[in-house]
PQR file with spaces between the fields and no chain letter, atoms N, CA, C, O and H, PARSE charges and radii, in Angstrom:
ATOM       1  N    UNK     1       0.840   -1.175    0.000 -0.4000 1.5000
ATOM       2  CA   UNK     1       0.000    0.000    0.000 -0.0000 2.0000
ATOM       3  C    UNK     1       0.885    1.238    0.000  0.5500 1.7000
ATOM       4  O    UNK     1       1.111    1.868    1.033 -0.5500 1.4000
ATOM       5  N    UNK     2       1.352    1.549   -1.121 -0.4000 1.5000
ATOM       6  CA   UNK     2       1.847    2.877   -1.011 -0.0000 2.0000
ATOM       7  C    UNK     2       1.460    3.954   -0.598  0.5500 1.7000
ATOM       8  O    UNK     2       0.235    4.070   -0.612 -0.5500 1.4000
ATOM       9  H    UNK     2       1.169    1.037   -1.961  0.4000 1.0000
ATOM      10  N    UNK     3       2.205    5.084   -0.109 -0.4000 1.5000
ATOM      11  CA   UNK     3       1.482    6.210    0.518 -0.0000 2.0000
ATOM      12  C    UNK     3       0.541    6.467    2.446  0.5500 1.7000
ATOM      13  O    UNK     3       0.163    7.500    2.998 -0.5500 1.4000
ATOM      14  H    UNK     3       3.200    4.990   -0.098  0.4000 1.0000
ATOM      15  N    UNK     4       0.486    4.858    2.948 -0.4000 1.5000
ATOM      16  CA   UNK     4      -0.011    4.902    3.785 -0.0000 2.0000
ATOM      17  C    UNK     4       1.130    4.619    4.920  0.5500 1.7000
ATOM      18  O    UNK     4       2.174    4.029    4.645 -0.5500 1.4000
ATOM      19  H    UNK     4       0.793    4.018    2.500  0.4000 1.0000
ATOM      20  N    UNK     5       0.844    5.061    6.109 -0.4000 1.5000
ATOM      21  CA   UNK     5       1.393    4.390    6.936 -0.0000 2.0000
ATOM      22  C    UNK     5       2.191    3.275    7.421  0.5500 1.7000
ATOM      23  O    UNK     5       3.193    3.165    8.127 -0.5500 1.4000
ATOM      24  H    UNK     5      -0.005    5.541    6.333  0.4000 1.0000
ATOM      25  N    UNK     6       1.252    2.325    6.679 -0.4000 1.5000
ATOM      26  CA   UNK     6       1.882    1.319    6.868 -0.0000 2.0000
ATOM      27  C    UNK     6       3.045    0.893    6.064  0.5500 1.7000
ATOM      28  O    UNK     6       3.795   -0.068    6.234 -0.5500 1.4000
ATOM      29  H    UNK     6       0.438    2.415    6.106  0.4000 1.0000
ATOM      30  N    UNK     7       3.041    1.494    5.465 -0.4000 1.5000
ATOM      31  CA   UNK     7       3.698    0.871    3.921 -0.0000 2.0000
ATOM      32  C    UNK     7       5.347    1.096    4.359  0.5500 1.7000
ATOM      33  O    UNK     7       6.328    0.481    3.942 -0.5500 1.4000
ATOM      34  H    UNK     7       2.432    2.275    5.326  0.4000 1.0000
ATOM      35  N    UNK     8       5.274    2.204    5.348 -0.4000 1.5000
ATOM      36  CA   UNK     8       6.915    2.783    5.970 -0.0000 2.0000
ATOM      37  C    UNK     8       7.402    3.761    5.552  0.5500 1.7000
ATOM      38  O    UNK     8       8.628    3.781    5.659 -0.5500 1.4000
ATOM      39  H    UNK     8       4.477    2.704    5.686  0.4000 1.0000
ATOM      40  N    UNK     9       6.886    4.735    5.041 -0.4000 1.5000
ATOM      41  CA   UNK     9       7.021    5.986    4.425 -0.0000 2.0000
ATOM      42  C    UNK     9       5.719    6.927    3.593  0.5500 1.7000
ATOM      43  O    UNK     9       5.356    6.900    2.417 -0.5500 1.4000
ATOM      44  H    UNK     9       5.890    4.719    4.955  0.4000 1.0000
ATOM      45  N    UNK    10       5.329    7.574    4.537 -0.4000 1.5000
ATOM      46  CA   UNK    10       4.286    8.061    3.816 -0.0000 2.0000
ATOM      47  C    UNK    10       4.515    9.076    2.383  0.5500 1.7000
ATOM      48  O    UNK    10       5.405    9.914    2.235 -0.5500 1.4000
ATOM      49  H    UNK    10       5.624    7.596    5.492  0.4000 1.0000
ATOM      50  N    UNK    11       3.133    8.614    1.141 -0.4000 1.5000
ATOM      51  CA   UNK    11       4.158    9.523    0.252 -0.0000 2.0000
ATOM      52  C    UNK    11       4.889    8.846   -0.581  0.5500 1.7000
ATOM      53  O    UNK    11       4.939    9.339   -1.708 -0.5500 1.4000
ATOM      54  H    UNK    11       2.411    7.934    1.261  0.4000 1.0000
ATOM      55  N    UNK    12       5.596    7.684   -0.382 -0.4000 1.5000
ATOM      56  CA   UNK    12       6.439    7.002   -1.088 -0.0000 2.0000
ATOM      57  C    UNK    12       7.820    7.485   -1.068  0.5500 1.7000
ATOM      58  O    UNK    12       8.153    7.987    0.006 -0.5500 1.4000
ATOM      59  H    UNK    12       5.555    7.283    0.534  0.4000 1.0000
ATOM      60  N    UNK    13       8.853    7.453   -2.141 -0.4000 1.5000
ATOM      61  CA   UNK    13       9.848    7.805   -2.503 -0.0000 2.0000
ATOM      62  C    UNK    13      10.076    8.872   -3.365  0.5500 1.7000
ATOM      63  O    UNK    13      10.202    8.733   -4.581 -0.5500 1.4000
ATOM      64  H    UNK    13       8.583    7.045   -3.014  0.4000 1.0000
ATOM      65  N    UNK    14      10.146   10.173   -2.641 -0.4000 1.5000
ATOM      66  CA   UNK    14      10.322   11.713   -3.702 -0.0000 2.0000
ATOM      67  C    UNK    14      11.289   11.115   -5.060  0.5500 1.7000
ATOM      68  O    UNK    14      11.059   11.030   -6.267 -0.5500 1.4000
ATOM      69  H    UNK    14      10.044   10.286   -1.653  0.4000 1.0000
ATOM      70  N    UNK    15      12.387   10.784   -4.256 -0.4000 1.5000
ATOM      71  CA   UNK    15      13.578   10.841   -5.545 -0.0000 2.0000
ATOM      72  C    UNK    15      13.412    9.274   -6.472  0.5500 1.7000
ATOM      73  O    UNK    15      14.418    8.738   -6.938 -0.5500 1.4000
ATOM      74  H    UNK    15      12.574   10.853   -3.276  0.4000 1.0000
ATOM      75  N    UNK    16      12.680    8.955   -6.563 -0.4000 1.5000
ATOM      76  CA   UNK    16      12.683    7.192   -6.927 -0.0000 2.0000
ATOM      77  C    UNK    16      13.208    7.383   -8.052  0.5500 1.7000
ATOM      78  O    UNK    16      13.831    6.362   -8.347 -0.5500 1.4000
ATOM      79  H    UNK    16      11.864    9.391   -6.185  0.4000 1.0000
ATOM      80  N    UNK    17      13.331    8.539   -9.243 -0.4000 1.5000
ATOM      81  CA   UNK    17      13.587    8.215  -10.497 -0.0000 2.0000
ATOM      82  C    UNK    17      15.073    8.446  -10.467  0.5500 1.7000
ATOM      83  O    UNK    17      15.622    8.518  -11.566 -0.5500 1.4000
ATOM      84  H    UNK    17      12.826    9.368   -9.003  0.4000 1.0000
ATOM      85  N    UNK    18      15.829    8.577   -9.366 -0.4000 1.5000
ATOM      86  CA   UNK    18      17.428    8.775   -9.184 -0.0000 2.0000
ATOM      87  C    UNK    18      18.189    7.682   -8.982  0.5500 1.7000
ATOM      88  O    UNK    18      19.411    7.581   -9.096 -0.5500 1.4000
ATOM      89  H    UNK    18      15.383    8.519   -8.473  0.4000 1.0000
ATOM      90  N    UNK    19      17.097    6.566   -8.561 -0.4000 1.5000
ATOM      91  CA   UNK    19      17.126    5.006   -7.937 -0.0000 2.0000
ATOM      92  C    UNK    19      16.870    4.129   -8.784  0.5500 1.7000
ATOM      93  O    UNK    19      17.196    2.975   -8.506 -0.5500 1.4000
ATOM      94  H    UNK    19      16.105    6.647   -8.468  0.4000 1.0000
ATOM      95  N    UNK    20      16.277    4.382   -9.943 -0.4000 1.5000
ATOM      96  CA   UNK    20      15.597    3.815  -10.748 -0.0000 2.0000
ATOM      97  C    UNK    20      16.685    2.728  -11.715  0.5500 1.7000
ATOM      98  O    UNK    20      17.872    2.878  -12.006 -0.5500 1.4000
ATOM      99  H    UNK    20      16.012    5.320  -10.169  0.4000 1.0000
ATOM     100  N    UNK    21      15.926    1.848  -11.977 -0.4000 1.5000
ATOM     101  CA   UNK    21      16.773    0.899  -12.990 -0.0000 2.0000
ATOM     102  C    UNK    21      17.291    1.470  -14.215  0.5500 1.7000
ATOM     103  O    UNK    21      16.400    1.709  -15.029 -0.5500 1.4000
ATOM     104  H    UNK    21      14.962    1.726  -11.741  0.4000 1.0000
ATOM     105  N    UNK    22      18.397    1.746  -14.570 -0.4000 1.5000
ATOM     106  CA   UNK    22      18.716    2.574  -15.794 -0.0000 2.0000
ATOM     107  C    UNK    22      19.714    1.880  -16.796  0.5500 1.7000
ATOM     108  O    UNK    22      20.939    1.866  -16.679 -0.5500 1.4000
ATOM     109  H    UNK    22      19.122    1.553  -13.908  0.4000 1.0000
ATOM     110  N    UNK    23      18.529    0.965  -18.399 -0.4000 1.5000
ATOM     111  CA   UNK    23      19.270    0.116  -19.077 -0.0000 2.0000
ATOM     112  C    UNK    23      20.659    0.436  -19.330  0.5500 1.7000
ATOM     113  O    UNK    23      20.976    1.555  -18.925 -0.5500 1.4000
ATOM     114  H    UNK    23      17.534    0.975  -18.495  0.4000 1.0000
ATOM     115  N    UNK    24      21.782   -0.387  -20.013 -0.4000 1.5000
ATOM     116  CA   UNK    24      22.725    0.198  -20.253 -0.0000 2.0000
ATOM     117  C    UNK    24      23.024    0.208  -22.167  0.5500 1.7000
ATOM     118  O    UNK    24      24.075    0.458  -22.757 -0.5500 1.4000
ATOM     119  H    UNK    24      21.525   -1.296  -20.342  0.4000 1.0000
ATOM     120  N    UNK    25      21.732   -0.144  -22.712 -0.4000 1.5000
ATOM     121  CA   UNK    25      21.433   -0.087  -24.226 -0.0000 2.0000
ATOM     122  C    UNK    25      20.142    0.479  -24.518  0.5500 1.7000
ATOM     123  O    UNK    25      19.391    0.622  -23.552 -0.5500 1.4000
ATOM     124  H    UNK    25      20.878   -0.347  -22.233  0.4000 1.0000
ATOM     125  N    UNK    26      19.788    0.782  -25.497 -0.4000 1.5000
ATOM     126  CA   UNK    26      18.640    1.363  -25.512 -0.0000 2.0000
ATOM     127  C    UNK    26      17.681    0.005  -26.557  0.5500 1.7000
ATOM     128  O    UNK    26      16.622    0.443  -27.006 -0.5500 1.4000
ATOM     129  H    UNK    26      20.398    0.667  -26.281  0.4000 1.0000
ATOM     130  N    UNK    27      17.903   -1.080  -26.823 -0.4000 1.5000
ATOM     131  CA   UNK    27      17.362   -2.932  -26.512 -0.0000 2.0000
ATOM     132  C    UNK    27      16.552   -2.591  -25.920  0.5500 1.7000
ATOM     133  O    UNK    27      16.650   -1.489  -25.380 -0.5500 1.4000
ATOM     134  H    UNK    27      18.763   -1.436  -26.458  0.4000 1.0000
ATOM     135  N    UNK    28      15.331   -3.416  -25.744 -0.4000 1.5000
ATOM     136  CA   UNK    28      14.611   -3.759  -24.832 -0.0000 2.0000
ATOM     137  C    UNK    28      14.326   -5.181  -24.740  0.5500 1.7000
ATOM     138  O    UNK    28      13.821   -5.707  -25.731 -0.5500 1.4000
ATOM     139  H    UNK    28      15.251   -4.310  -26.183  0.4000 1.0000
ATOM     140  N    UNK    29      14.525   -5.771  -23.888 -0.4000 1.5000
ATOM     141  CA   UNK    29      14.570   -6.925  -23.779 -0.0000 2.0000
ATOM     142  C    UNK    29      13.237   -7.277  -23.145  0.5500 1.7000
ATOM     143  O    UNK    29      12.930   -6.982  -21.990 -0.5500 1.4000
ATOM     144  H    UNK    29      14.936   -5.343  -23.082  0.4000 1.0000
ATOM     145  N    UNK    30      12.588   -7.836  -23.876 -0.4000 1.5000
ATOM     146  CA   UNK    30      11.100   -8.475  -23.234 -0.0000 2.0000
ATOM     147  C    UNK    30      11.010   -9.990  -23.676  0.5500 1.7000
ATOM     148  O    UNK    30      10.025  -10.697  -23.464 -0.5500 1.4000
ATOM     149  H    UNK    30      12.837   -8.075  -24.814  0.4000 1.0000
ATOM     150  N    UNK    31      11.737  -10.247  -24.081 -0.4000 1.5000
ATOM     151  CA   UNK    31      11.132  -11.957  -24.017 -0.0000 2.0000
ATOM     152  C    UNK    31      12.450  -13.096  -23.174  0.5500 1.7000
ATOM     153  O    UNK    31      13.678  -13.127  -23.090 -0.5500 1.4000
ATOM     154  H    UNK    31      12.537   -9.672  -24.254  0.4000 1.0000
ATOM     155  N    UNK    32      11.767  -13.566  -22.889 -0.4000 1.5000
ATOM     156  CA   UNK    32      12.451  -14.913  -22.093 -0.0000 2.0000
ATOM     157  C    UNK    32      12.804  -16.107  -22.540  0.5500 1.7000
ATOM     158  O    UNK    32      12.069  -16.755  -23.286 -0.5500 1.4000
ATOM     159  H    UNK    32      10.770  -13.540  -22.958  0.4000 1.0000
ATOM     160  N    UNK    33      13.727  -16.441  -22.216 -0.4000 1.5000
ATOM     161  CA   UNK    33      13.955  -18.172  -22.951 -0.0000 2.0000
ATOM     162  C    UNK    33      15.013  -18.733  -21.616  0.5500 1.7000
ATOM     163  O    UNK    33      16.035  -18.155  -21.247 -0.5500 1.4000
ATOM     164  H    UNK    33      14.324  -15.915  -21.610  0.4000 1.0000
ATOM     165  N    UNK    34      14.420  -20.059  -21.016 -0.4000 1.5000
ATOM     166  CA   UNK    34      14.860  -20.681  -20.851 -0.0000 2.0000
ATOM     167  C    UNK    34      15.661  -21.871  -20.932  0.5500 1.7000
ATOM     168  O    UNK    34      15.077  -22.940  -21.114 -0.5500 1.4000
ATOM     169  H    UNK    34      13.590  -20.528  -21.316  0.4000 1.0000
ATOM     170  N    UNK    35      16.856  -21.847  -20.831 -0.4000 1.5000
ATOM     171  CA   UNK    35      17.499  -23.034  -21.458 -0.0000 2.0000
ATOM     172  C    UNK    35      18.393  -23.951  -20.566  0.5500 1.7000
ATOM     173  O    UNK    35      19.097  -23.401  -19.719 -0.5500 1.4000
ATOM     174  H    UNK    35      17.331  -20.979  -20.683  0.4000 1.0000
ATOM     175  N    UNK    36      18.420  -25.509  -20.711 -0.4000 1.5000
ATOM     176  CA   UNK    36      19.012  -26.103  -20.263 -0.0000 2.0000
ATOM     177  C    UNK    36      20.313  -26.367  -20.087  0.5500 1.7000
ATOM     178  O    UNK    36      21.035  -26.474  -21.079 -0.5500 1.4000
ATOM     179  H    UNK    36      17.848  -25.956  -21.399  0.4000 1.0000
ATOM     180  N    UNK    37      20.780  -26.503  -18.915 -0.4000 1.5000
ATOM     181  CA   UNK    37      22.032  -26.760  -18.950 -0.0000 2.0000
ATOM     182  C    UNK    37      22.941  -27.879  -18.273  0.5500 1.7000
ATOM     183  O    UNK    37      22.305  -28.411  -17.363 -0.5500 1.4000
ATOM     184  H    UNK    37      20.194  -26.416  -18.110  0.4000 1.0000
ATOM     185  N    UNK    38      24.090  -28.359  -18.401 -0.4000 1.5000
ATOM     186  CA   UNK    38      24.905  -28.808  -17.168 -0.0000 2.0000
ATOM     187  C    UNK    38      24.841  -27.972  -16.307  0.5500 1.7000
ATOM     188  O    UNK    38      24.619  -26.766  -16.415 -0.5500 1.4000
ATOM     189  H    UNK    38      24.607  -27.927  -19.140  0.4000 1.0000
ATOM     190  N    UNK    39      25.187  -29.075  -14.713 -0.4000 1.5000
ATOM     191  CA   UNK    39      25.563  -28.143  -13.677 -0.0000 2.0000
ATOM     192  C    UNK    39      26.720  -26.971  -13.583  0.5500 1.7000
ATOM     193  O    UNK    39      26.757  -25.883  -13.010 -0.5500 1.4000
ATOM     194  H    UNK    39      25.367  -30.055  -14.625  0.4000 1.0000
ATOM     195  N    UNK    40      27.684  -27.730  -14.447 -0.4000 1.5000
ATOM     196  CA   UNK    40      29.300  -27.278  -14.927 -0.0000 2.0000
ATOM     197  C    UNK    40      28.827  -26.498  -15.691  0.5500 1.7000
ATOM     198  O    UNK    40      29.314  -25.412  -15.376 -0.5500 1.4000
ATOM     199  H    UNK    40      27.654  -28.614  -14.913  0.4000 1.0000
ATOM     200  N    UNK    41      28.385  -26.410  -16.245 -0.4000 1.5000
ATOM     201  CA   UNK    41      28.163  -25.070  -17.801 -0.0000 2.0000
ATOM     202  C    UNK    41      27.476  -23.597  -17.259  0.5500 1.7000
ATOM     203  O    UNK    41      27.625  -22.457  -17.700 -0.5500 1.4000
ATOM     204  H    UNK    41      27.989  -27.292  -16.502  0.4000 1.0000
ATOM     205  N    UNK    42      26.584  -24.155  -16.007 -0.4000 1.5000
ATOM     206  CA   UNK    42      26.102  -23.091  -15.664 -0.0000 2.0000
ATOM     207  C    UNK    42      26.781  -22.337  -14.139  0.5500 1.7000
ATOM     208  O    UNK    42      26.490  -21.236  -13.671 -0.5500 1.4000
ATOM     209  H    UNK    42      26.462  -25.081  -15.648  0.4000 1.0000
ATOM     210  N    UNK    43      27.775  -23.377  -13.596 -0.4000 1.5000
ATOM     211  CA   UNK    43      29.031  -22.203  -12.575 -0.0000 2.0000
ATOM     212  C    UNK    43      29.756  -21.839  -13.637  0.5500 1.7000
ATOM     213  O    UNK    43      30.592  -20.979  -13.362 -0.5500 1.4000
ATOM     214  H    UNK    43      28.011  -24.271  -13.976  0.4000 1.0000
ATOM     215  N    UNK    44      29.730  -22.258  -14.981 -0.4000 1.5000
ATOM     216  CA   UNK    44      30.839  -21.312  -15.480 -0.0000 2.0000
ATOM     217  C    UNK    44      30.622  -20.358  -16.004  0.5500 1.7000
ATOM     218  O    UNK    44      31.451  -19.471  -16.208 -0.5500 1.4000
ATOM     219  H    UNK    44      29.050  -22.956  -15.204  0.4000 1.0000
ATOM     220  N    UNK    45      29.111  -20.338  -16.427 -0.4000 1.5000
ATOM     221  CA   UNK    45      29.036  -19.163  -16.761 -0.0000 2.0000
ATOM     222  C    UNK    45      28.627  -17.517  -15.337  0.5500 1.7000
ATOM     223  O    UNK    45      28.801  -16.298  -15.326 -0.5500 1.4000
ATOM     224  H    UNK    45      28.438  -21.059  -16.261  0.4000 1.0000
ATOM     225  N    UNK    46      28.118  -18.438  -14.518 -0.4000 1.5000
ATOM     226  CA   UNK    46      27.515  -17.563  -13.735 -0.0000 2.0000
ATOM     227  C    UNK    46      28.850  -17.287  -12.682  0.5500 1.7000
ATOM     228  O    UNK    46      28.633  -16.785  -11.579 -0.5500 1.4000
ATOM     229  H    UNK    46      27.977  -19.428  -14.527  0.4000 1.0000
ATOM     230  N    UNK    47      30.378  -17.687  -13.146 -0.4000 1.5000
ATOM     231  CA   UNK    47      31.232  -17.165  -12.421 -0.0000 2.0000
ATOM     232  C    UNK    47      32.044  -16.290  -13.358  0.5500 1.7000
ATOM     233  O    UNK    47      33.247  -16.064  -13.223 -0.5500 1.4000
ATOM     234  H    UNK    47      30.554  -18.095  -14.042  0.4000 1.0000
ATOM     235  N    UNK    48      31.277  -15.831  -14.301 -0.4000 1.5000
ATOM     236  CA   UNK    48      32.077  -14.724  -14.922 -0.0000 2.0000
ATOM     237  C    UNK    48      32.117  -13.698  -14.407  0.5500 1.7000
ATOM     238  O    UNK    48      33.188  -13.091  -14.402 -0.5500 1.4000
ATOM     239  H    UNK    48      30.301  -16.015  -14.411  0.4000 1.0000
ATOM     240  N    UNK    49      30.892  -13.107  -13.753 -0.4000 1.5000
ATOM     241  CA   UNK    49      30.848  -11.782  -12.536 -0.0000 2.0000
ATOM     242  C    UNK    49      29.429  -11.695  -12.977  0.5500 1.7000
ATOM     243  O    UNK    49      28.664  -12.384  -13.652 -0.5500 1.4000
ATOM     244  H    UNK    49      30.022  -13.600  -13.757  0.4000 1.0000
ATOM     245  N    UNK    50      29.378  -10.306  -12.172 -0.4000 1.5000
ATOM     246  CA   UNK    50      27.754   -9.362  -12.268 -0.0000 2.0000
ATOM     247  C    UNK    50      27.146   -9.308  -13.252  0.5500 1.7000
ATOM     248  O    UNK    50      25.916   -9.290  -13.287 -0.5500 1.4000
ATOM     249  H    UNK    50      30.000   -9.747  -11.624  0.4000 1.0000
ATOM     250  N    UNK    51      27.996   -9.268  -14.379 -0.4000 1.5000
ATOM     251  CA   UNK    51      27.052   -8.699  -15.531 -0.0000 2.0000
ATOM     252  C    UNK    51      27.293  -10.188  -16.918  0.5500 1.7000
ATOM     253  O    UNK    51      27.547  -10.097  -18.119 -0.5500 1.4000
ATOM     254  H    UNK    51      28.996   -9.283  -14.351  0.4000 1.0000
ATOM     255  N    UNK    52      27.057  -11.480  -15.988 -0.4000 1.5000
ATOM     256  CA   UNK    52      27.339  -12.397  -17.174 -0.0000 2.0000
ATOM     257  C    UNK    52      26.094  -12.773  -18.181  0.5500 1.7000
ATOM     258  O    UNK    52      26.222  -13.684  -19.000 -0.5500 1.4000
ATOM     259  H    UNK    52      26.850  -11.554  -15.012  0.4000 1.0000
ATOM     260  N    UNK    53      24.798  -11.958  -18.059 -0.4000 1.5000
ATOM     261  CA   UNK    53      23.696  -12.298  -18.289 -0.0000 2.0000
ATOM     262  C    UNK    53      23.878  -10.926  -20.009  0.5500 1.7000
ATOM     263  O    UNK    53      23.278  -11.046  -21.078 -0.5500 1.4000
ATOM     264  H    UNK    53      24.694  -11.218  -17.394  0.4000 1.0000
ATOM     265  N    UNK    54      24.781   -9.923  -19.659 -0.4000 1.5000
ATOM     266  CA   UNK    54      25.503   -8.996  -20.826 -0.0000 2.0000
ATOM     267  C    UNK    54      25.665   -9.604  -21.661  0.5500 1.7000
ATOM     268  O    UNK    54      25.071   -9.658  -22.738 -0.5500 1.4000
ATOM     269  H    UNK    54      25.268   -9.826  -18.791  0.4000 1.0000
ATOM     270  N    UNK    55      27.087  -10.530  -20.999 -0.4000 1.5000
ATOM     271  CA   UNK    55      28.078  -11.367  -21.381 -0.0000 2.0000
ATOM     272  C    UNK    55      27.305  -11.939  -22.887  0.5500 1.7000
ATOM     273  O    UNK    55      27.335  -11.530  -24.048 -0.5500 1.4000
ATOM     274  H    UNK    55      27.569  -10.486  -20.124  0.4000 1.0000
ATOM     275  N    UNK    56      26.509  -13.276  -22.081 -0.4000 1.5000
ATOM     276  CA   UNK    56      26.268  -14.343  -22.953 -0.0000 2.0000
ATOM     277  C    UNK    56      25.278  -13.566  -23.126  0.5500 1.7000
ATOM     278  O    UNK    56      24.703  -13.822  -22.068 -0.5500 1.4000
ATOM     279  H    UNK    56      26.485  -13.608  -21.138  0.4000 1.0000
ATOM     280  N    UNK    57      24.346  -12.501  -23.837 -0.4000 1.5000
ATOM     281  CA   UNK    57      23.530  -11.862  -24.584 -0.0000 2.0000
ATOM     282  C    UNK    57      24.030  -11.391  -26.006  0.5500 1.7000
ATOM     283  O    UNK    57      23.506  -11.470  -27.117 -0.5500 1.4000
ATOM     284  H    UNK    57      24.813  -12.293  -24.696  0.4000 1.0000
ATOM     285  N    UNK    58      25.387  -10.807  -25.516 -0.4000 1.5000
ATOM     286  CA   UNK    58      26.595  -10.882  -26.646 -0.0000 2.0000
ATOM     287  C    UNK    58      26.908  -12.008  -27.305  0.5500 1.7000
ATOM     288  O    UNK    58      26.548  -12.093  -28.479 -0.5500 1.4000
ATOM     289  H    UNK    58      25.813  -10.743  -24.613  0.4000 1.0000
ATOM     290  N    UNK    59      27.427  -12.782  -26.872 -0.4000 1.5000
ATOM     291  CA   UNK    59      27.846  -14.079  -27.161 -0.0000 2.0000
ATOM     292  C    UNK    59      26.792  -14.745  -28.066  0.5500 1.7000
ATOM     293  O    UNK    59      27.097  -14.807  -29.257 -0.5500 1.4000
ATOM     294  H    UNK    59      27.720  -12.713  -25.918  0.4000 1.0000
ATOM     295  N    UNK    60      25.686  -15.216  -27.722 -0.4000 1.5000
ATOM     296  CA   UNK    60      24.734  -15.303  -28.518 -0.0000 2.0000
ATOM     297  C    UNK    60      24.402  -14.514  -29.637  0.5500 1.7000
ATOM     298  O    UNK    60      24.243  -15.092  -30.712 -0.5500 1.4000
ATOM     299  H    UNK    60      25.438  -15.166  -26.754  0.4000 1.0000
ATOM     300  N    UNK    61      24.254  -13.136  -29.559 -0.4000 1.5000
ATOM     301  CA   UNK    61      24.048  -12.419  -30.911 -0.0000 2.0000
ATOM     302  C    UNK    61      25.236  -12.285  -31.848  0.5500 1.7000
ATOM     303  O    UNK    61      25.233  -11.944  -33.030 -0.5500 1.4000
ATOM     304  H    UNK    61      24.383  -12.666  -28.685  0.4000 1.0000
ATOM     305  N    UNK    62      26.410  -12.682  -30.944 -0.4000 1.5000
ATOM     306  CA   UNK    62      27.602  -12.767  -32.062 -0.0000 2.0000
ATOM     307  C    UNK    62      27.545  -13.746  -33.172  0.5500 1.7000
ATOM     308  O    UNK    62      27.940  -13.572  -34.325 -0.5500 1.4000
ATOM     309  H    UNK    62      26.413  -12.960  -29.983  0.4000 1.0000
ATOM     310  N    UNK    63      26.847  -15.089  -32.519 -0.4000 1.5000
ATOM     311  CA   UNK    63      26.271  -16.721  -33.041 -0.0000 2.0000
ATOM     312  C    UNK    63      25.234  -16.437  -34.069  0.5500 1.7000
ATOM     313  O    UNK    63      25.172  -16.844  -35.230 -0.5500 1.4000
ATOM     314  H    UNK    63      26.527  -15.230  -31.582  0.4000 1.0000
ATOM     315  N    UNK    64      24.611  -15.828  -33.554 -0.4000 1.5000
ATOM     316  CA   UNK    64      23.426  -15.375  -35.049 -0.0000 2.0000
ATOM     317  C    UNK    64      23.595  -14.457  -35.728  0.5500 1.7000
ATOM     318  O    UNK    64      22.861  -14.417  -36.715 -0.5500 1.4000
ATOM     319  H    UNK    64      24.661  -15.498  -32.612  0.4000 1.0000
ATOM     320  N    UNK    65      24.435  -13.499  -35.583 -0.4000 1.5000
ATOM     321  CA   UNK    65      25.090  -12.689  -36.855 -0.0000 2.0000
ATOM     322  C    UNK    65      25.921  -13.267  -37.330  0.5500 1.7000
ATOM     323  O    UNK    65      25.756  -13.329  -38.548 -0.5500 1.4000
ATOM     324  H    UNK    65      25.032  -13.531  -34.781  0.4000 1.0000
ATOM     325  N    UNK    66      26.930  -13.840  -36.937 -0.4000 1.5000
ATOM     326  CA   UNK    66      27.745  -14.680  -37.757 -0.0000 2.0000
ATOM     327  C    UNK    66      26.766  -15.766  -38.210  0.5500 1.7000
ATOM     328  O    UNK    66      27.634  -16.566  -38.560 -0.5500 1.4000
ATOM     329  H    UNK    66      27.064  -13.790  -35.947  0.4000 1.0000
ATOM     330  N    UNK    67      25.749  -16.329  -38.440 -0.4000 1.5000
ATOM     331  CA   UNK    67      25.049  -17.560  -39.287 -0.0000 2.0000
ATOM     332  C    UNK    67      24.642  -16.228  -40.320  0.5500 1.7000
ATOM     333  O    UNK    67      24.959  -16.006  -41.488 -0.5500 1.4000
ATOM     334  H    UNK    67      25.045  -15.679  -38.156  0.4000 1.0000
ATOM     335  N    UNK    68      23.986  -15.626  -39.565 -0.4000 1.5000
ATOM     336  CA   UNK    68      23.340  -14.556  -41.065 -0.0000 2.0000
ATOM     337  C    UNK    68      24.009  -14.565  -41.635  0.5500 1.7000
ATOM     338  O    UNK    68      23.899  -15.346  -42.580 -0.5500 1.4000
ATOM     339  H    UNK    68      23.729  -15.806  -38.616  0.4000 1.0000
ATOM     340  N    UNK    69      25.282  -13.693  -41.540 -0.4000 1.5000
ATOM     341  CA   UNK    69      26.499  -13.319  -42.606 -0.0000 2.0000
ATOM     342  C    UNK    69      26.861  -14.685  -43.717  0.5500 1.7000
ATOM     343  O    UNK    69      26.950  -14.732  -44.944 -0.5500 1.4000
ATOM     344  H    UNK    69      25.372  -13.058  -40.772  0.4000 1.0000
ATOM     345  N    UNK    70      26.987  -15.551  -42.820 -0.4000 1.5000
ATOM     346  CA   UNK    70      27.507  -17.011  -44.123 -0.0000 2.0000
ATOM     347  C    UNK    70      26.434  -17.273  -44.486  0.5500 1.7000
ATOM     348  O    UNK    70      26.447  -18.017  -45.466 -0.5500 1.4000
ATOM     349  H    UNK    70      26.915  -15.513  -41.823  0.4000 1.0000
ATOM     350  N    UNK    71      25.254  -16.935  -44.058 -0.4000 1.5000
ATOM     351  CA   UNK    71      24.181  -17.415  -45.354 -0.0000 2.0000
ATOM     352  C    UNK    71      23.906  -16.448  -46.241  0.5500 1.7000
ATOM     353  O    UNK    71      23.280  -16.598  -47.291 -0.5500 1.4000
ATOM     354  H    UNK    71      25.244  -16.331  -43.262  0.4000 1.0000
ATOM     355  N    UNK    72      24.348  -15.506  -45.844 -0.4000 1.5000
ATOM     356  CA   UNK    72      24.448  -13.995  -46.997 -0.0000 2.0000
ATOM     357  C    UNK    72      25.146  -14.048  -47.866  0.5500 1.7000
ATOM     358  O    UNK    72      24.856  -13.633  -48.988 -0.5500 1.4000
ATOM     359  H    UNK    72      24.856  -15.384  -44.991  0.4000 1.0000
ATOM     360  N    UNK    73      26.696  -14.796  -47.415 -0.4000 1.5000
ATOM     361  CA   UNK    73      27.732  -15.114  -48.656 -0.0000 2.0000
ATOM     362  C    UNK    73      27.411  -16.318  -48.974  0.5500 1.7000
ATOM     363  O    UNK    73      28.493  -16.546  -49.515 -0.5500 1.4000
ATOM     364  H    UNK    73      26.931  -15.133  -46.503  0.4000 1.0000
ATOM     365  N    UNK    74      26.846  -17.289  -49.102 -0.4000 1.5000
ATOM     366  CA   UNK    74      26.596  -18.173  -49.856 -0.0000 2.0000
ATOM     367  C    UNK    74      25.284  -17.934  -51.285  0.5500 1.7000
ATOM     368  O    UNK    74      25.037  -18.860  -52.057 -0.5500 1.4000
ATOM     369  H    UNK    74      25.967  -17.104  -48.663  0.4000 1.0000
């Protein structure tokens, strides 16, 4: 319940848009895919650091631009 009492701040948050999630592409990413993995495949990726979800977003679109391209030159 925002705004009330209870909520722990009446009013809400003045500055929230200073706090706010701020992409670091202007992408929008709205769809989801889940995919399977090894146990091993997935500490390795998720020990690349903070931002490995960047990472392999890259990685992947590198994989499908490079298929485009060789089916462009063929």
């Amino acid at each position: 319940m925002a705004g009330t009492n209870a909520s722990g701040r009446p009013g809400g948050n003045p500055e929230i848009k200073k706090y706010s999630f701020k992409p670091k592409t202007n992408k929008t990413f709205e769809k989801f895919m889940g995919v399977r993995m090894s146990t091993e495949l997935y500490e390795a990726i998720k020990s690349v650091g903070e931002n490995y979800q960047d990472q392999l977003r890259a990685h992947l679109e590198e994989i499908y631009l490079g298929k485009q391209n060789n089916a462009d030159a063929d």
